[in-house]
N, C-alpha and C positions, 0 to 999 in steps of 0.2 A: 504494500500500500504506500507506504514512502516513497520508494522508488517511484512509482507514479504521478505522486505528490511533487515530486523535484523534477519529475520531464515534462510535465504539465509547461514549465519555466522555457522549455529548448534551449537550459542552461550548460555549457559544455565544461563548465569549469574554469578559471583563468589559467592565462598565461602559462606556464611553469607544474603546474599540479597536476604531474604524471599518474598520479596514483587515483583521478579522478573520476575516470572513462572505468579503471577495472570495480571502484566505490560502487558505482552507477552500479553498472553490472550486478554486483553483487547483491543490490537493494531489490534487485527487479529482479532476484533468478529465485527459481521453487528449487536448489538443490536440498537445501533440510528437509523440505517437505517428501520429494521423491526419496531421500533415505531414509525417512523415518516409514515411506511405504514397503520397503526392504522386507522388515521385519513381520510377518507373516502373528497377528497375538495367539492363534493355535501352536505355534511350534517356539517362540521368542515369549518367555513369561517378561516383560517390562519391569515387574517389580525386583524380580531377584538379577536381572542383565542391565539393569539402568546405565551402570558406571561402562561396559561395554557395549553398547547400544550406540550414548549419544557421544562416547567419542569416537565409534567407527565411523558415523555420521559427519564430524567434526571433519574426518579425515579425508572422506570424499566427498564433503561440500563443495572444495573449491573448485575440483576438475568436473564436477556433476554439470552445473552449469555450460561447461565450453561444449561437453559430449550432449547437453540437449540444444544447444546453439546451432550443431552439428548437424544434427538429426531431422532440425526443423528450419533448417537454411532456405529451404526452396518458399516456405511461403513469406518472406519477404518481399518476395518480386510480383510483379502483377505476371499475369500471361499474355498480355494485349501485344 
């Protein structure tokens, strides 16, 4: 929702703030959300794997995002 909140703006960041385009990204991507679908609650009890859960999670947040950036590259483009 943030993420949305800030491109609302078509604000790209100033000058100098490299780190800004991957911020973005990060605000606007469901990676937590698709790891946290991982975990299957028939086979993954949450209460006793919590501490290994959300930092498997932690761990492939960051690339989760580029691999569905990936996946879904083509509807960016119109077909006209």
């Amino acid at each position: 929702f943030e993420g949305c909140w800030i491109e609302q703006y078509n604000f790209g960041g100033f000058p100098g703030s490299h780190d800004y385009p991957q911020f973005l990204r990060r605000m606007n991507s469901l990676g937590h959300c698709v790891g946290a679908s991982l975990w299957p609650k028939e086979q993954f009890d949450e209460r006793s794997l919590f501490l290994e859960i959300t930092s498997a999670i932690a761990q492939m947040e960051n690339w989760m995002v580029w691999v569905n950036d990936l996946m879904s590259f083509y509807k960016e483009f119109d077909d006209e």
